[in-house]
N, C-alpha and C positions, 0 to 999 in steps of 0.2 A: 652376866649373860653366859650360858651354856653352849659349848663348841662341844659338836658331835665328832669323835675321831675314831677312826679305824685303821687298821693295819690291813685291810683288802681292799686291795684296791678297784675301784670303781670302774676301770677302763678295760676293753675287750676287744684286744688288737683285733685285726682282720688278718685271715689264712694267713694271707700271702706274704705276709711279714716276718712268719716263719724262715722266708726264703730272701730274705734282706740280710746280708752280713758284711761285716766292716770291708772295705776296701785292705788286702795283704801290704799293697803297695805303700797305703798311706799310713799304715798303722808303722811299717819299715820306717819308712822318712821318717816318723820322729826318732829315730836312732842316729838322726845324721845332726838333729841339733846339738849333739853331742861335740865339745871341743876338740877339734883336728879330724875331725872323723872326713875321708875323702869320700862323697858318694857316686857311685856309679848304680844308685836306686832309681831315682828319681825319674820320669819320662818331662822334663821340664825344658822347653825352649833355652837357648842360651839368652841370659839376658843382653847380652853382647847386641843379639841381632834385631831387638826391640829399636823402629825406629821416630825416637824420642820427639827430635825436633820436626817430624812429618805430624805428627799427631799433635805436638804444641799449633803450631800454626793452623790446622784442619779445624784444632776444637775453636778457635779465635775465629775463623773464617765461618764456620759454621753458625758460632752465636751471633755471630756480627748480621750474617746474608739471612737467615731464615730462623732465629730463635724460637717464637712461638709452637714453627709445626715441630722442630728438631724436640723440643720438651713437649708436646701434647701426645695425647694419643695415638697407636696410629695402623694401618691397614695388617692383618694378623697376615698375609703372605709374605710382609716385608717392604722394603722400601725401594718403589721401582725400578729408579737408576744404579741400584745397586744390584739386582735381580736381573737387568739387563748386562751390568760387568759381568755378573758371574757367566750368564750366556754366551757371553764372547769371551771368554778366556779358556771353554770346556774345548776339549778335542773333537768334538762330535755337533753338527748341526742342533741346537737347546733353543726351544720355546720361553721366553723368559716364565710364560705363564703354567710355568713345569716346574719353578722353581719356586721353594718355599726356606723364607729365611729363618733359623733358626738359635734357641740358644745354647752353642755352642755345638758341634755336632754328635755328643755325646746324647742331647736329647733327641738328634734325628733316630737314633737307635731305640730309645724310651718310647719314641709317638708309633717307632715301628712294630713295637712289642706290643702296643695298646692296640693297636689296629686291627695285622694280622694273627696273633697269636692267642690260642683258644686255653680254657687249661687240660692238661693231655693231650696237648700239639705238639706232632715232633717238629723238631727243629735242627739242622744241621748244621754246623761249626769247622772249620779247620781243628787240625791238633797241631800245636798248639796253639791257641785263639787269644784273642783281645777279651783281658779279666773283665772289663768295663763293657764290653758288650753283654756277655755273661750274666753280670749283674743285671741289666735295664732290662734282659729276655727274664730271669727268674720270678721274680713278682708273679707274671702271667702263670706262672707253673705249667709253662711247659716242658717236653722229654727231651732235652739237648742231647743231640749225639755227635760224637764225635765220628769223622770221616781221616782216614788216613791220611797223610799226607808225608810227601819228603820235601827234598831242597826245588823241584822244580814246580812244587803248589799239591793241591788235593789230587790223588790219586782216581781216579777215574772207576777204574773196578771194585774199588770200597762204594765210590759214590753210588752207582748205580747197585749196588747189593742193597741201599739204605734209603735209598729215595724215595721209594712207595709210599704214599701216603706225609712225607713232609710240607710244611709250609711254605720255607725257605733253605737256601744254605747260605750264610753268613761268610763273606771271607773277603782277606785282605792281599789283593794282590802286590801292592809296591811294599819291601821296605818295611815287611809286618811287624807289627807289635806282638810281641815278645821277639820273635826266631832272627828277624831283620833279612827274611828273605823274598826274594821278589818272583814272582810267577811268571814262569817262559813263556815267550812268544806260543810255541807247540801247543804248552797247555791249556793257556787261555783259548785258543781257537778251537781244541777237543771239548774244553768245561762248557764252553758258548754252546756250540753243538750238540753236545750232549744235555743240555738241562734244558735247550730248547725240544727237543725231544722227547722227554721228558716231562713236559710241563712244569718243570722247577724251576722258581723264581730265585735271585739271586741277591741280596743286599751287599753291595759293595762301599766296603766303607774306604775312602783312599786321604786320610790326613796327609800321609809322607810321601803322596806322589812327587812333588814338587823337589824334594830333596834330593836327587839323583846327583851321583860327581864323575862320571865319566860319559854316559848318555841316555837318553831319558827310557824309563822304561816302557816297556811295549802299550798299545791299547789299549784304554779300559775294556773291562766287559763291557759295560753299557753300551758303548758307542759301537760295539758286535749286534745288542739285541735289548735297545734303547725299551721296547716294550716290556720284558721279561724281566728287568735289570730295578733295583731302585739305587741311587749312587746318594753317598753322602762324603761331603767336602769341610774343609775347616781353613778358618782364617789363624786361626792360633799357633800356626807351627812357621805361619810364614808371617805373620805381623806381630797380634800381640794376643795372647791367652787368655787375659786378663779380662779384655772385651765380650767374652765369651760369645762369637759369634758363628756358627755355622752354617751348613744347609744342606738340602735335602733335592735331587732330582728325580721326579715319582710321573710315571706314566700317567694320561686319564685313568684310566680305571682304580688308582689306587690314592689320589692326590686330592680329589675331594675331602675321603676319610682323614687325611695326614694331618691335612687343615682343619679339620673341626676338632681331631684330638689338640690341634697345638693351643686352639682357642683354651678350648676347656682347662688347658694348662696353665698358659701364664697371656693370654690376648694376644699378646706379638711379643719379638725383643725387641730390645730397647734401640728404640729408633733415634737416639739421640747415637749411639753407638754406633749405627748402619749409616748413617750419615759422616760418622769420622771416617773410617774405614772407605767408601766410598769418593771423598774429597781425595784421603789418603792414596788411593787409588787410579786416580786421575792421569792421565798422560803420561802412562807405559811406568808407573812408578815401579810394580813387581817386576816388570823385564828388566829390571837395575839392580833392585836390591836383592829377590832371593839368588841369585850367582854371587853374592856376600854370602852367603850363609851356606850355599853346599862347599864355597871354598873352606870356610870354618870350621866346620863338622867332617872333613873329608881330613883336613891337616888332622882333626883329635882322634878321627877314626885309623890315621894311621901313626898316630903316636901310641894310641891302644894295641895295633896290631904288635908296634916292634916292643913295646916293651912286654907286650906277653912272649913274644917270642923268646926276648933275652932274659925272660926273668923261669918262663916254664919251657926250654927246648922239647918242638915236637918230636917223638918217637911211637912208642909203643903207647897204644892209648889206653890200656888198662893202665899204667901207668903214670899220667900224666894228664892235666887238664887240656882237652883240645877246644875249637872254636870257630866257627864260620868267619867269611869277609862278606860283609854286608854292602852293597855298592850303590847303597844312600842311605838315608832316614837317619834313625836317634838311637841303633841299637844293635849288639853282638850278642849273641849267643853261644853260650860255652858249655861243656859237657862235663862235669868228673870222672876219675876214674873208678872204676867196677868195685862197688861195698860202700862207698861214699853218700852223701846226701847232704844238699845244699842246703838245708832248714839245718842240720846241724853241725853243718860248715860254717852258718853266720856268725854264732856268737865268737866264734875263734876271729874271723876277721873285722867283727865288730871290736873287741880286745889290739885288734893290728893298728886298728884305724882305718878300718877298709869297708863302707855297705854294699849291698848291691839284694837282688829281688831273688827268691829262689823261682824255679821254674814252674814246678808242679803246679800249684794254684790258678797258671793259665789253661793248665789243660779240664773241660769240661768230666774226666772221665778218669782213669789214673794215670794221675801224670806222673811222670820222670822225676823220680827224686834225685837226680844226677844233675838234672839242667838249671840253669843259672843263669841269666840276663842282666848284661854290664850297658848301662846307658852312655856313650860317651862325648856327649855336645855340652854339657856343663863344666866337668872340673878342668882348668887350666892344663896342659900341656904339663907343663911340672907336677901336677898334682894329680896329673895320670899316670904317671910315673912311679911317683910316690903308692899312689894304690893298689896298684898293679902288684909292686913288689912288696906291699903291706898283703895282698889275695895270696900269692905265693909262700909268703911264711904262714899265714893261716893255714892253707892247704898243707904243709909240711907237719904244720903242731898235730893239726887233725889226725892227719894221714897218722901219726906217731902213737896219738892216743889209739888208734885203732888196731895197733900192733903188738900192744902193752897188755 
């Protein structure tokens, strides 16, 4: 028998596939499986704060009281008592029937893309922004723009120079991913105002609200301009990641569509899942345990502060690496100094034993080849130390090489 073969292939991607590229972040981490290597890449919960024996006993309780529905099929909004927790735990008066559970909340951003976004939609973003959002908006091939922004959130007279004609603007108020800073009181009440004005709608994505170590941050938008607003939340920064379970808070007029994109997606998540979570969640369990975990992440984040201070003393910043204090979430932001560039800063601290993410790639537009994003809720106390002062001889070799 004769087997026909060729070397063209028979497959004919679609556009938009053009605009699907690997994840910068993930393709990093594998540098870190590298032996001794200390990462401060990774945006990974501590597994410290995974709680183990809640979830043993929930999956027993669960198979035990209700097996059959927990395995069957099951309602693509989510699973109600669970849909009713999230309502009562939100800062703002929440309809349960506003909430749409989802998996993981990285696809509330994917259903938001499918939804709202046309191709040759603008779209508005922080600078610098969440890569993962980036990605789920690309596909649609819409025009991302970036909107100025400093340490107190988007800039307000960028925004309205850019707004005509956008979809959304995209932004993270607590604790962002990448920068690790959190949007003032001031400016979220002028951004409220103004996009209501506006008519520009806002997707708010808030994972690392919850992680605050001194006090919590201001309002969300949403609960300013619960209409205008759609909010997405995640179980994974404060339980476990692994369950991949998030959600989604979408006005009527937008929360019909959310739902029949999620159907067409995957039917529901895994409602075997939303019931662990759930159980797990029972009788004030999070008012216990995430005050674990910002003490956790507060002690590394100030074991990262001192030991950059004693290993890079601040001065002159053309000279010297400087860096935000971030006052919660998973993440610092650090600047080089002037001629520098963190993409070819890595492999020097990859050689020290040090990872960490360059910055650019989070900015939709040119980004800062200067900035550089140090995670620090996973490496040990000692082994932020170690990193630290593995970053600083990198930065010295570099710095050296570039002198020569």
């Amino acid at each position: 028998m004769n087997t026909a073969t060729s070397s063209v292939s028979p497959w004919l991607l679609a556009r938009r596939t053009a605009r699907m590229n690997p994840s910068v972040i993930r393709e990093i981490l594998k540098l870190t499986e590298k032996p001794g290597i200390v990462s401060f890449a990774g945006g990974l919960p501590s597994p410290k704060t995974f709680p183990v024996a809640e979830f043993e006993a929930a999956c027993a309780k669960v198979l035990r009281d209700d097996p059959h529905a927990a395995l069957q099929y099951a309602a693509s909004e989510g699973f109600g008592p669970l849909r009713e927790m999230v309502a009562a735990m939100l800062p703002w008066p929440v309809d349960p029937a506003r909430i749409l559970i989802t998996t993981g909340s990285q696809q509330g951003l994917d259903l938001v893309a499918k939804v709202l976004v046309d191709a040759g939609s603008k779209v508005l973003v922080e600078s610098p922004t969440y890569l993962g959002a980036v990605m789920a908006f690309m596909p649609m091939e819409p025009d991302i723009v970036s909107v100025i922004s400093d340490e107190q959130g988007v800039v307000m007279s960028d925004l309205e120079a850019k707004a005509a004609g956008a979809r959304f603007l995209y932004a993270l108020p607590n604790f962002q991913n990448p920068s690790g800073r959190t949007m003032s009181e001031q400016r979220r009440a002028t951004l409220s105002e103004t996009s209501a004005r506006l008519g520009l709608p806002i997707i708010e994505d808030n994972p690392y609200g919850d992680l605050w170590f001194d006090q919590p941050p201001p309002a969300p938008l949403t609960a300013r301009n619960p209409d205008g607003c759609i909010y997405l939340g995640s179980f994974s920064k404060v339980l476990a990641p692994g369950l991949r379970l998030g959600f989604v808070v979408a006005p009527q007029a937008v929360y019909p569509k959310l739902l029949q994109a999620k159907q067409a997606a995957d039917l529901h998540s895994p409602g075997f899942n939303q019931r662990l979570i759930a159980e797990v969640m029972k009788n004030g369990f999070l008012e216990r345990h995430v005050p674990t975990i910002r003490a956790l992440y507060k002690a590394q984040r100030d074991a990262m502060l001192d030991a950059l201070a004693h290993e890079m003393p601040q001065g002159d910043p053309d000279s010297t690496l400087t860096w935000n204090k971030p006052a919660g979430g998973m993440f610092l932001w650090a600047r080089l100094p002037s001629g520098m560039s963190a993409v070819d800063l890595l492999p020097y601290a990859v050689a020290q034993g040090v990872a960490f993410v360059p910055g650019a790639p989070f900015y939709a537009a040119d980004g800062d080849l200067r900035t550089l994003r140090l995670s620090f809720v996973t490496p040990s106390v000692d082994e932020i130390r170690r990193g630290v002062a593995a970053l600083a001889a990198a930065i010295k070799t570099y710095a050296a090489t570039l002198k020569s």
